[in-house]
C-alpha positions as CSV (number, residue, x, y, z in Angstrom):
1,X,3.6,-7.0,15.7
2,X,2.5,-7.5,11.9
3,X,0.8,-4.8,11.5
4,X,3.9,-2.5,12.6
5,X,6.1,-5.1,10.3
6,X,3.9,-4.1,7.5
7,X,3.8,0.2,8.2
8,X,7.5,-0.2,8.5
9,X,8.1,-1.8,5.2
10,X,5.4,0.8,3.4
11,X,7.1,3.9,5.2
12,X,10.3,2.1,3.4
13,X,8.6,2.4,0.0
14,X,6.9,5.8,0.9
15,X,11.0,6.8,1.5
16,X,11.2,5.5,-2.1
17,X,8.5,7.2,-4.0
18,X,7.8,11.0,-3.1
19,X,4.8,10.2,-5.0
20,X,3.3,8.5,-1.8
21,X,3.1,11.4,0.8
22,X,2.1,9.4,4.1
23,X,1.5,5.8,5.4
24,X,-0.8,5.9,8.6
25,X,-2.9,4.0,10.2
26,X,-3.1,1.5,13.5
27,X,-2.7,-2.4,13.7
28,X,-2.9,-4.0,9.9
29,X,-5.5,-1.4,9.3
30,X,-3.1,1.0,7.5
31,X,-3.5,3.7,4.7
32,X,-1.1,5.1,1.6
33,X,-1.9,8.4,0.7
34,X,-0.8,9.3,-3.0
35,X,-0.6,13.2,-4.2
36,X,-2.6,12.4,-6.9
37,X,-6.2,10.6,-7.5
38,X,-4.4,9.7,-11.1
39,X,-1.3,7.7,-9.2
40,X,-3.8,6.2,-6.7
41,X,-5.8,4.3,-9.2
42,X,-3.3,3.4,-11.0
43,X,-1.5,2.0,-8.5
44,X,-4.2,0.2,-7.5
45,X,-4.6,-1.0,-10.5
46,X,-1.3,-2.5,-11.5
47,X,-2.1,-4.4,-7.6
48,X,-5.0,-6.2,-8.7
49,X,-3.3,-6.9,-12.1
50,X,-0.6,-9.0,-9.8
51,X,-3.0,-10.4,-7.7
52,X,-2.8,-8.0,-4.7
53,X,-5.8,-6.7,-3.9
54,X,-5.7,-3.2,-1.9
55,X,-9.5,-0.7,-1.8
56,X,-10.1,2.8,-1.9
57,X,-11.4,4.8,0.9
58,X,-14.7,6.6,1.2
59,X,-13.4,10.1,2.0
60,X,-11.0,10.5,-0.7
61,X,-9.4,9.3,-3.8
62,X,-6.1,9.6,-3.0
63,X,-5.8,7.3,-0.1
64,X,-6.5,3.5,-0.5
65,X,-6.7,1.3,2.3
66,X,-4.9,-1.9,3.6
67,X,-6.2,-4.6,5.7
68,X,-4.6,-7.8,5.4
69,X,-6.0,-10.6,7.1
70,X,-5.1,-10.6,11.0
71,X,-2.9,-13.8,10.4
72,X,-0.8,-12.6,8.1
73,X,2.8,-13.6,8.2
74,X,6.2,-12.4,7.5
75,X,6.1,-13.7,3.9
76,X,2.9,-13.0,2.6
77,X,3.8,-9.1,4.1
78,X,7.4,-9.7,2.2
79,X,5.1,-10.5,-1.3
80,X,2.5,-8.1,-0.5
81,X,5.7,-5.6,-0.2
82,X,7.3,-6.9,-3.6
83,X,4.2,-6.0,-5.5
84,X,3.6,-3.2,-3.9
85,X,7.4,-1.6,-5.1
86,X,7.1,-3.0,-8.7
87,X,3.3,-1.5,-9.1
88,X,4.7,1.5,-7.8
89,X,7.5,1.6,-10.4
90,X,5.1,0.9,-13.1
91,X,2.5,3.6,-11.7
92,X,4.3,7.0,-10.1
């Protein structure tokens, strides 16, 4: 249930910011996909700086990874979220 809370709230952002081109994943093990390598670390980046932290994948740069703790709940996915839109104001 959280984990399809959660993809529904990043598709929402990836609606947002053409910058992300997909959201995939299964469960709270989901992935953003960025167009760039540039807008993926940086994006990343500006997450850690607000305390979010989100990793890279091993396959490519432009896709980072998220997998929140399996009992996360409706407001940490709500902060998680909030960062998420401002770093990718700042970022793409």
């Amino acid at each position: 249930v959280m984990g399809e809370k959660l993809k529904s709230e990043l598709q929402k952002l990836a609606e947002k910011f053409p910058q992300i081109v997909d959201v995939r994943g299964k469960g709270l093990m989901l992935g953003m996909e960025f167009a760039t390598k540039e807008q993926t670390q940086s994006f990343v980046k500006r997450c850690l700086e607000a305390g979010l932290i989100v990793g890279g994948t091993l396959h490519t740069e432009k896709v980072l990874r998220i997998a929140p703790p399996l009992v996360i709940g409706d407001e940490e996915i709500a902060w998680a979220v909030s960062i998420m839109e401002k770093a990718a104001k700042e970022a793409l």
